[in-house]
PADREN-498000 format. One record per residue: x, y, z of N, C-alpha, C in turn; chain; residue number from 1. Coordinates in nm, 3 decimals, decimal comma. Example, Ala and Ser with C-alpha at 12.3 -4.5 7.8 and 13.67 -1.06 7.14 Angstrom:
2
<pt n_east="1,319" n_north="-0,569" n_up="0,780" ca_east="1,230" ca_north="-0,450" ca_up="0,780" c_east="1,320" c_north="-0,330" c_up="0,780" kette="A" nr="1"/>
<pt n_east="1,285" n_north="-0,225" n_up="0,708" ca_east="1,367" ca_north="-0,106" ca_up="0,714" c_east="1,290" c_north="0,003" c_up="0,787" kette="A" nr="2"/>
END
This chain:
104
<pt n_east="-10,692" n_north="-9,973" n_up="-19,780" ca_east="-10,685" ca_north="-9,999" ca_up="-19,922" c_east="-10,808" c_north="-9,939" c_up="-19,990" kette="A" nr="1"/>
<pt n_east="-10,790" n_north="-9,922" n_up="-20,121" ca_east="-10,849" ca_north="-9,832" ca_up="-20,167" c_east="-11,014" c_north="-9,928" c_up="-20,184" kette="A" nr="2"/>
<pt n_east="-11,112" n_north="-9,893" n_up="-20,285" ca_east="-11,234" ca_north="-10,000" ca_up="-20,310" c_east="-11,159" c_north="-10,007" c_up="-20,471" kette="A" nr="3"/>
<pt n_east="-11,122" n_north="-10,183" n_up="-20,510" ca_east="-11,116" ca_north="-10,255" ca_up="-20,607" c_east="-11,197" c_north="-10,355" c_up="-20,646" kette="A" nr="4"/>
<pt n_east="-11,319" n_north="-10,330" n_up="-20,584" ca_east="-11,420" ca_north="-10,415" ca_up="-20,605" c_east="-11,458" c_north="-10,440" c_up="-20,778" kette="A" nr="5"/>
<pt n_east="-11,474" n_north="-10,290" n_up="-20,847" ca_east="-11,515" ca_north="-10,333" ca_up="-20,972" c_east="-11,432" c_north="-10,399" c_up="-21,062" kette="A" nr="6"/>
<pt n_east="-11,324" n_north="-10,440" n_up="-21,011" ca_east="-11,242" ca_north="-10,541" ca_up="-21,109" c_east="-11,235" c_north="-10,610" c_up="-21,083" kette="A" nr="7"/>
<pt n_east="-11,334" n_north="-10,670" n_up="-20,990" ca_east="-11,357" ca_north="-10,807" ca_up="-20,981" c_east="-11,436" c_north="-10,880" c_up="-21,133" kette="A" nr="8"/>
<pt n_east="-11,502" n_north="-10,770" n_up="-21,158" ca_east="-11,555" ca_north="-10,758" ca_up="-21,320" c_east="-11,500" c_north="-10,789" c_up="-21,437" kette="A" nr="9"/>
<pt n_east="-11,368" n_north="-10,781" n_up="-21,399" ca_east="-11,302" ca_north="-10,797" ca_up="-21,557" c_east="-11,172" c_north="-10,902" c_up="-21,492" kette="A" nr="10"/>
<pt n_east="-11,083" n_north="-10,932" n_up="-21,634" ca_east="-10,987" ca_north="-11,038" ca_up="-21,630" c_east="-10,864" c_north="-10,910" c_up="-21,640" kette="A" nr="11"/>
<pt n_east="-10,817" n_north="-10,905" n_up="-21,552" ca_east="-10,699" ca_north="-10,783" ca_up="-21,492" c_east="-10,603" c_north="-10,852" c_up="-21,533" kette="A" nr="12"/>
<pt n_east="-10,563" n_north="-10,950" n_up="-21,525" ca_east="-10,453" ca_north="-11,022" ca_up="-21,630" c_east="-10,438" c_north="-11,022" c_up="-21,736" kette="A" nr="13"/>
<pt n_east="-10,579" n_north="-11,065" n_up="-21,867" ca_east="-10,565" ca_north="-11,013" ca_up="-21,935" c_east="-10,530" c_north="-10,905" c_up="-21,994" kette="A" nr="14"/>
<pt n_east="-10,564" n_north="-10,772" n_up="-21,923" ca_east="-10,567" ca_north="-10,618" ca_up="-21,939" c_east="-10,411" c_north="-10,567" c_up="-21,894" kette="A" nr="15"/>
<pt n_east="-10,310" n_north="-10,641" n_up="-21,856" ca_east="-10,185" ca_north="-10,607" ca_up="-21,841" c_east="-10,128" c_north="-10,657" c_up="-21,951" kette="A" nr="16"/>
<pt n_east="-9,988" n_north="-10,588" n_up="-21,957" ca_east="-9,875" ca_north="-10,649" ca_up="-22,086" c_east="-9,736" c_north="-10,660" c_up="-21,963" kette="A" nr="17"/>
<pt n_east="-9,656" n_north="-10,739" n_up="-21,987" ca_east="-9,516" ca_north="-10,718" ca_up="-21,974" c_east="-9,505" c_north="-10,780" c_up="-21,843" kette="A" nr="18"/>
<pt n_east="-9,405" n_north="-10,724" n_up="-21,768" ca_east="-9,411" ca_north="-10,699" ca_up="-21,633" c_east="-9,545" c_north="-10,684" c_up="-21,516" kette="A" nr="19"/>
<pt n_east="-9,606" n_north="-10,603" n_up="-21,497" ca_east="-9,702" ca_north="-10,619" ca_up="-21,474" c_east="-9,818" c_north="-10,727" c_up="-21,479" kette="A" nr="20"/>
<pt n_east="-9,831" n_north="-10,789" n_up="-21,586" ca_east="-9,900" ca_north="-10,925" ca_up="-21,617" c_east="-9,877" c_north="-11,047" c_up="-21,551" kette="A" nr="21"/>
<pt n_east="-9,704" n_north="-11,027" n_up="-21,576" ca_east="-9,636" ca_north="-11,162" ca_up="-21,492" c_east="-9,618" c_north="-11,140" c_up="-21,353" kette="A" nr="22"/>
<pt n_east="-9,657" n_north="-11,052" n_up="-21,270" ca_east="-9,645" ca_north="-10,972" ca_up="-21,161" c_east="-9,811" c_north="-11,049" c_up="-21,106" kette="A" nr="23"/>
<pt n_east="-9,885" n_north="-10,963" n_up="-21,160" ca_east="-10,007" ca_north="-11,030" ca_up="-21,184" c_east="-10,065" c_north="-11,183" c_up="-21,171" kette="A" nr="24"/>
<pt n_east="-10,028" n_north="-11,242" n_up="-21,248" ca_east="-10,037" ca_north="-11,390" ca_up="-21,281" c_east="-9,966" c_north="-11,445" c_up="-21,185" kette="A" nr="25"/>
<pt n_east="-9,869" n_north="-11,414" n_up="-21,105" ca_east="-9,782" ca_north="-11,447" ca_up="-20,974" c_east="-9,800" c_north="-11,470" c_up="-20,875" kette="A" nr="26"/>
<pt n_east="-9,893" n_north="-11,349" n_up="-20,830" ca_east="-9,945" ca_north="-11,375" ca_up="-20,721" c_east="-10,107" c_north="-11,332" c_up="-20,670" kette="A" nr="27"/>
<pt n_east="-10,122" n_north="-11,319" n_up="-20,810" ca_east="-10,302" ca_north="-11,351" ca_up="-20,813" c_east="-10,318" c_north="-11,219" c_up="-20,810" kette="A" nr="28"/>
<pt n_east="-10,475" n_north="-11,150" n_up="-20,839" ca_east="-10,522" ca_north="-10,989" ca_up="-20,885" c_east="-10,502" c_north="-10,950" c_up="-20,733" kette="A" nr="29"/>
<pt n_east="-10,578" n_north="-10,971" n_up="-20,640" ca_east="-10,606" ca_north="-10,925" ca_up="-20,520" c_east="-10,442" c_north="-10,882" c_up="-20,457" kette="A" nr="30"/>
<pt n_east="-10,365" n_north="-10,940" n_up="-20,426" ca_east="-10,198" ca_north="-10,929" ca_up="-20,414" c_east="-10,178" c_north="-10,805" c_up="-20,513" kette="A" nr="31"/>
<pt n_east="-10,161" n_north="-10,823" n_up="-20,615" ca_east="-10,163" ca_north="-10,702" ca_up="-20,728" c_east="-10,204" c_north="-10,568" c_up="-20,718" kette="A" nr="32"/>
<pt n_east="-10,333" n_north="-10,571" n_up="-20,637" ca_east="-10,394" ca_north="-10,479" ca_up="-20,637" c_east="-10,373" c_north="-10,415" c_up="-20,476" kette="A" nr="33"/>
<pt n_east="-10,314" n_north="-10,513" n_up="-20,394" ca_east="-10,235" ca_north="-10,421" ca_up="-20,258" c_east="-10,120" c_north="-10,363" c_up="-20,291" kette="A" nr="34"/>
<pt n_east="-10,009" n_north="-10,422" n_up="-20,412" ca_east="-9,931" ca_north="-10,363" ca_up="-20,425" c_east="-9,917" c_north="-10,257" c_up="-20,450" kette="A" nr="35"/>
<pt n_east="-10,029" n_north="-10,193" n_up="-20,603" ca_east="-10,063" ca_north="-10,140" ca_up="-20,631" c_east="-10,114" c_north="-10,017" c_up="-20,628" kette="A" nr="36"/>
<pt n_east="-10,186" n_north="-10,037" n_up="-20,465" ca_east="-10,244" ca_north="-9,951" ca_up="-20,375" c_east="-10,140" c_north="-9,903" c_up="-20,288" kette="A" nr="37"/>
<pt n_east="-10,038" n_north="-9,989" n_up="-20,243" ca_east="-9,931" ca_north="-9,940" ca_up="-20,136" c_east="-9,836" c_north="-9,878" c_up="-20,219" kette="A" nr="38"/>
<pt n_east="-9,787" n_north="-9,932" n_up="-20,296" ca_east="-9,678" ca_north="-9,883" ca_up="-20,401" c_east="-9,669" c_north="-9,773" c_up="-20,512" kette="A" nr="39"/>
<pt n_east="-9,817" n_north="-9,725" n_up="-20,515" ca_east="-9,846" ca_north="-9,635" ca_up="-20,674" c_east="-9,743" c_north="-9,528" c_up="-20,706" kette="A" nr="40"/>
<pt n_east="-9,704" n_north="-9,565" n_up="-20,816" ca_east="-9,600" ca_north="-9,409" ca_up="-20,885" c_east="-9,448" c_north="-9,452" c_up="-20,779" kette="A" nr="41"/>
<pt n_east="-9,449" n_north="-9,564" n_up="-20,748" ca_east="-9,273" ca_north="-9,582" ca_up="-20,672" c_east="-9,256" c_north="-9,671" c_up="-20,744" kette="A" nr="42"/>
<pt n_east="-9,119" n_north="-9,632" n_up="-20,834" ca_east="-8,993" ca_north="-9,747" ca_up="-20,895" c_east="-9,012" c_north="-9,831" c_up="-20,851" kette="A" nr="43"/>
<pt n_east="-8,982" n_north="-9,978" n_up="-20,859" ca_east="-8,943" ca_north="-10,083" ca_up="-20,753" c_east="-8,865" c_north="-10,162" c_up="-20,869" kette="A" nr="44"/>
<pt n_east="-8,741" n_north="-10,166" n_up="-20,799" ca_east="-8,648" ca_north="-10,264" ca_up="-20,844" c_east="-8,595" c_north="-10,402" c_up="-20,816" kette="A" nr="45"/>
<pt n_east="-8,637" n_north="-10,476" n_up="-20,827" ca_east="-8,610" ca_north="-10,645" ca_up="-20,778" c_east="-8,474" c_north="-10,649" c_up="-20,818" kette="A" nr="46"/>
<pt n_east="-8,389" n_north="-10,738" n_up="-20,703" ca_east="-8,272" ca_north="-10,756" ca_up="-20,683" c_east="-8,271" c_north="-10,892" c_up="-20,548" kette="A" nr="47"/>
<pt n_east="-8,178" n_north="-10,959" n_up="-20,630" ca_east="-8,158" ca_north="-11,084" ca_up="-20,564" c_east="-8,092" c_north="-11,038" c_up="-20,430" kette="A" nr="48"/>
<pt n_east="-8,019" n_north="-10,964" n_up="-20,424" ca_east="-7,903" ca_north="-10,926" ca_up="-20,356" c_east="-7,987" c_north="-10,918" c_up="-20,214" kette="A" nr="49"/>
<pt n_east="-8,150" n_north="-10,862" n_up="-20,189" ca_east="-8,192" ca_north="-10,876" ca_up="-20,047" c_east="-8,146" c_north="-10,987" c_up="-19,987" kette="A" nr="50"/>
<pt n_east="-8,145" n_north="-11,105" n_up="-20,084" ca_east="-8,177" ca_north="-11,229" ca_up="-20,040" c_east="-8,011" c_north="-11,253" c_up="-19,939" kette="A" nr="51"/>
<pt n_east="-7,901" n_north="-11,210" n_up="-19,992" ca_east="-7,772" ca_north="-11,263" ca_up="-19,908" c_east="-7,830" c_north="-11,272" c_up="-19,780" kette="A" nr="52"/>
<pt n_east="-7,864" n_north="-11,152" n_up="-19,674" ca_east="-7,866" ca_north="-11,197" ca_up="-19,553" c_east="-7,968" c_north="-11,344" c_up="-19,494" kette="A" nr="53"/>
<pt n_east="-8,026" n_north="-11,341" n_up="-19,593" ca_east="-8,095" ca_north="-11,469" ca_up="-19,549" c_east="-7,979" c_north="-11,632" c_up="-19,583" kette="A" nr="54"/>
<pt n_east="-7,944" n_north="-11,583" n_up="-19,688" ca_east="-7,862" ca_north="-11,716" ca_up="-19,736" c_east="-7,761" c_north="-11,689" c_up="-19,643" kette="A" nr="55"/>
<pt n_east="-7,700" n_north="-11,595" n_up="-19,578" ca_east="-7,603" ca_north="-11,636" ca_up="-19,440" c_east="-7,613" c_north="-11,679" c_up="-19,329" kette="A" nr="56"/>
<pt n_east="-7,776" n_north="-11,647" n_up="-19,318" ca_east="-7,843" ca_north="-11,697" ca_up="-19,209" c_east="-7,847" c_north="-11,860" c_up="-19,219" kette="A" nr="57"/>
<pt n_east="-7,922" n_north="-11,899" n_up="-19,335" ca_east="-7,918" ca_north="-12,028" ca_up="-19,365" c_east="-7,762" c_north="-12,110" c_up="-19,341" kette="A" nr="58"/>
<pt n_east="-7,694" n_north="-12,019" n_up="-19,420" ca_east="-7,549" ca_north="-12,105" ca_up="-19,463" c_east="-7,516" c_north="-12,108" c_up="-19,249" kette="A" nr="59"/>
<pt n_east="-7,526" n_north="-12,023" n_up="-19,189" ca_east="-7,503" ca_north="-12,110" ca_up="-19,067" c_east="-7,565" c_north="-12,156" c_up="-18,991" kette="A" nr="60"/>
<pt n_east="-7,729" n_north="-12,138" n_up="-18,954" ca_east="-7,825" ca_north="-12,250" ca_up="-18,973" c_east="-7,746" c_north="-12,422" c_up="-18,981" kette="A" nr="61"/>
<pt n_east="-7,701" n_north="-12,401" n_up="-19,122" ca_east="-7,666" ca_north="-12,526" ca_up="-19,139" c_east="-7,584" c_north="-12,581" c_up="-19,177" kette="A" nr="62"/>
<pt n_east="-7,479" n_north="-12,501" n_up="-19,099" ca_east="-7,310" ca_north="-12,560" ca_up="-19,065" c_east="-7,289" c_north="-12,652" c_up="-19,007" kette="A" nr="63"/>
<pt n_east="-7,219" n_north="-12,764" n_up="-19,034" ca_east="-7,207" ca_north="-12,884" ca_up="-18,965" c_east="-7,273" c_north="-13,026" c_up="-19,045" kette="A" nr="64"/>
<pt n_east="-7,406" n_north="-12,960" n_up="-19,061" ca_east="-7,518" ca_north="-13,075" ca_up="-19,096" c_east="-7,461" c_north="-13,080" c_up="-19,248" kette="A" nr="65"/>
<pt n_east="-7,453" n_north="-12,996" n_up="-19,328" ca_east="-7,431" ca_north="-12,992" ca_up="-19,498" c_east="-7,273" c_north="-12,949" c_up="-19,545" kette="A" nr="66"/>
<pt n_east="-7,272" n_north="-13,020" n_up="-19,601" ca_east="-7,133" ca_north="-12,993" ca_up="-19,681" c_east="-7,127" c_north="-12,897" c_up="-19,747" kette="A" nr="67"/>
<pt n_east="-7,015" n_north="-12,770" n_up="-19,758" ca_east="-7,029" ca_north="-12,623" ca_up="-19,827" c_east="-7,032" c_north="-12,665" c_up="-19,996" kette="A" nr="68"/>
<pt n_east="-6,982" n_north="-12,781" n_up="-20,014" ca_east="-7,015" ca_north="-12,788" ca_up="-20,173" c_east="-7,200" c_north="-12,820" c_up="-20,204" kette="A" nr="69"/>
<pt n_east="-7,236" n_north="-12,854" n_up="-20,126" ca_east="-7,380" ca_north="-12,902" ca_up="-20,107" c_east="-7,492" c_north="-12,759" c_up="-20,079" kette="A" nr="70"/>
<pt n_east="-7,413" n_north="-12,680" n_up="-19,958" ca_east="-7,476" ca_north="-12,539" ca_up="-19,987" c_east="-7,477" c_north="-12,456" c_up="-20,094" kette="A" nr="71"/>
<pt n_east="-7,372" n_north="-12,477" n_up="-20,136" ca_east="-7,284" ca_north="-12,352" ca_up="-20,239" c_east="-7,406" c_north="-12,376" c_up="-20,372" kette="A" nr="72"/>
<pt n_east="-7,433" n_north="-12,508" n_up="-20,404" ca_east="-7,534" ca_north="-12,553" ca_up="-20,501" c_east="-7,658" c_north="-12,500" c_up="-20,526" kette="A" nr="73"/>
<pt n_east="-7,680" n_north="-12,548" n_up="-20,367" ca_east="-7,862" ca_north="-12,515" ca_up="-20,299" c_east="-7,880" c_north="-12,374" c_up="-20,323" kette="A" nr="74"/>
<pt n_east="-7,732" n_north="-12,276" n_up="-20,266" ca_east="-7,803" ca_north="-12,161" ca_up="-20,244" c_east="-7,770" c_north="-12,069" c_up="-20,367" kette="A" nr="75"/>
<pt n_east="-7,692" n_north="-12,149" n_up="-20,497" ca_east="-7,596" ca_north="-12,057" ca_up="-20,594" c_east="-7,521" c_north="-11,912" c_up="-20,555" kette="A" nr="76"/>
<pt n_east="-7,443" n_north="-11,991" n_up="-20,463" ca_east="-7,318" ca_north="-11,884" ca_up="-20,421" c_east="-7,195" c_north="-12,031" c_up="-20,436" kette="A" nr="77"/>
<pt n_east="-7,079" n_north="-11,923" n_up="-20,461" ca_east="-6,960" ca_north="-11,970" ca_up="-20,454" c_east="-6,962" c_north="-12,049" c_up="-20,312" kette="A" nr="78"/>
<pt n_east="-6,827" n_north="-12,184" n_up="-20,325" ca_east="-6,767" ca_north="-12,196" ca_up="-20,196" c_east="-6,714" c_north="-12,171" c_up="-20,129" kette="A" nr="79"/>
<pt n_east="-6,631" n_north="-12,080" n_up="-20,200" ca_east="-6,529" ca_north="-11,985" ca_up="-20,111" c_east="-6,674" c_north="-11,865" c_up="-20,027" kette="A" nr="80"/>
<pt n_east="-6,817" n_north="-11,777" n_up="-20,098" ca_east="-6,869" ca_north="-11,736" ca_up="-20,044" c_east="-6,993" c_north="-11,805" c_up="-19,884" kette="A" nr="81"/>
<pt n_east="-6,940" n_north="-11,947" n_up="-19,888" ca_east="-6,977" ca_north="-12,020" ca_up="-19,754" c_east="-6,846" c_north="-12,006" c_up="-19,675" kette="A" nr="82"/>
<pt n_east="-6,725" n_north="-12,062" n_up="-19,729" ca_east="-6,616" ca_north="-12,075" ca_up="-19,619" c_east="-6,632" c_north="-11,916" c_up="-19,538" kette="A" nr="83"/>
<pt n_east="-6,639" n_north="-11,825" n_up="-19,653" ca_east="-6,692" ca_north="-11,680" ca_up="-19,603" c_east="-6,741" c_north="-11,650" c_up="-19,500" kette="A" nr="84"/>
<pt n_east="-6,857" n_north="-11,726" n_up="-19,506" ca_east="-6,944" ca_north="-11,690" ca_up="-19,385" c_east="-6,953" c_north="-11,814" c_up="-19,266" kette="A" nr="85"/>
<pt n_east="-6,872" n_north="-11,873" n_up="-19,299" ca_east="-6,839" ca_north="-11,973" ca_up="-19,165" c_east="-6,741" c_north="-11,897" c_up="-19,088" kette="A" nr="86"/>
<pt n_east="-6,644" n_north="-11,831" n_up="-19,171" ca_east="-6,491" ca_north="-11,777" ca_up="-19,072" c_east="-6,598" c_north="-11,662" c_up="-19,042" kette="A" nr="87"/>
<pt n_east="-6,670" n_north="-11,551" n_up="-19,122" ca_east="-6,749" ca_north="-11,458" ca_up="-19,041" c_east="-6,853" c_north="-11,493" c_up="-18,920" kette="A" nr="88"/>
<pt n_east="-6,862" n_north="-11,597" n_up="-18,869" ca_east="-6,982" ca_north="-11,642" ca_up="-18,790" c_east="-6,872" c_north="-11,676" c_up="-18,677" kette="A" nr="89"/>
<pt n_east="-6,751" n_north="-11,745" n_up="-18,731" ca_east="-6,657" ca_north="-11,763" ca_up="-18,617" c_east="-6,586" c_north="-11,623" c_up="-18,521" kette="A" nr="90"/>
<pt n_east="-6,619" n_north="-11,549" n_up="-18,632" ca_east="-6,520" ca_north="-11,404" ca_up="-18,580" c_east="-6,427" c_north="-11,374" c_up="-18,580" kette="A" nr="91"/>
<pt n_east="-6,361" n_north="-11,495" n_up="-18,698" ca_east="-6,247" ca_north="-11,416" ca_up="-18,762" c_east="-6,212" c_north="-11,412" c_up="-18,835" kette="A" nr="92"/>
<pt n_east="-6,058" n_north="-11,425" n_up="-18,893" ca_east="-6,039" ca_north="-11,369" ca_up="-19,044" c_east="-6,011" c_north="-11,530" c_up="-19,101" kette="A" nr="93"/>
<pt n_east="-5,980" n_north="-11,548" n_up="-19,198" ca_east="-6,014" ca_north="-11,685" ca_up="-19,240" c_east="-5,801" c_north="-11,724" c_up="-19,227" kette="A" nr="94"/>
<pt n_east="-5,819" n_north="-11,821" n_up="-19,154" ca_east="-5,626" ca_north="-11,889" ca_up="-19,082" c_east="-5,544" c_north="-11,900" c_up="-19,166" kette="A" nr="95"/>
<pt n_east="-5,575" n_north="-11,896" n_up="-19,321" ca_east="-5,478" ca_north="-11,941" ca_up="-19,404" c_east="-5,458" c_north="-11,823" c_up="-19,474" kette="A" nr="96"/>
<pt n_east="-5,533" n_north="-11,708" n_up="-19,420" ca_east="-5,475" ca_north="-11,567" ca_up="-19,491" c_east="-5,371" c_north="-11,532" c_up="-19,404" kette="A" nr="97"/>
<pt n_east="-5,222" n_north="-11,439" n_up="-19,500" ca_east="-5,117" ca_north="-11,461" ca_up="-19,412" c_east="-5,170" c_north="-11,313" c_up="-19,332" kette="A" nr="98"/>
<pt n_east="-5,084" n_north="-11,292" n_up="-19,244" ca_east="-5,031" ca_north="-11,185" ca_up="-19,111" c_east="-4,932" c_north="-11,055" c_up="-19,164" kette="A" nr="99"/>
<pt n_east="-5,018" n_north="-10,988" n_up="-19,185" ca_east="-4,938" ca_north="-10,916" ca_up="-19,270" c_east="-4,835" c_north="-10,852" c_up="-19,164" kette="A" nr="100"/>
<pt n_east="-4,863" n_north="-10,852" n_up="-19,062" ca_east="-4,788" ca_north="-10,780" ca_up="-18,979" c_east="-4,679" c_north="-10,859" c_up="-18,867" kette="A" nr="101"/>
<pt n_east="-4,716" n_north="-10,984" n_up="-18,921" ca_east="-4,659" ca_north="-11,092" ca_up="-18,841" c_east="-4,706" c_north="-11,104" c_up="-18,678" kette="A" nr="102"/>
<pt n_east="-4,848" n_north="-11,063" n_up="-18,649" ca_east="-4,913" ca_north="-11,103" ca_up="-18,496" c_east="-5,006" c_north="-11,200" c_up="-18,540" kette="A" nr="103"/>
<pt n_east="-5,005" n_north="-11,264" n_up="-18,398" ca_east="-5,107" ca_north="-11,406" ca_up="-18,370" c_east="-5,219" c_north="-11,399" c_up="-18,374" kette="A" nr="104"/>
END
């Protein structure tokens, strides 16, 4: 990392607007200033969407113990997107979709 020592000098929060500020104020200057250093001149786009594989992980984690209306809440996904990932964890297609081909 680069030397950010001299802004230890000033209020770097203050000196941001927007994004950046609240970025800032988030997770403190020092955090800010690795990002900063690792990240310079790259887009970065925040998107919830990393998060699914973790919430599938969770959602079967803790199958059994919690009720899918109780997940579906916790994790703001649909219930049908738990029954989802219960029949995907089972390995198969979910029983009450018909057969299109008429096999078992």
């Amino acid at each position: 990392m680069k030397n950010y020592k001299w802004a230890n000098d000033l209020n770097v929060s203050e000196l941001l607007t927007g994004e950046m500020k609240e970025i800032c104020e988030l997770i403190g200057v020092e955090s800010f200033l690795l990002l900063i250093d690792r990240f310079n001149k790259t887009p970065i786009y925040f998107s919830d969407r990393v998060l699914l594989p973790m919430k599938r992980a969770y959602i079967i984690k803790r199958r059994g113990e919690v009720e899918a209306r109780q997940l579906a809440r916790e994790l703001e996904v649909s219930e049908r997107f738990i029954y989802n990932v219960f029949e995907e964890a089972s390995g198969g297609v979910d029983k009450r979709q018909l057969d299109m081909f008429g096999e078992k």
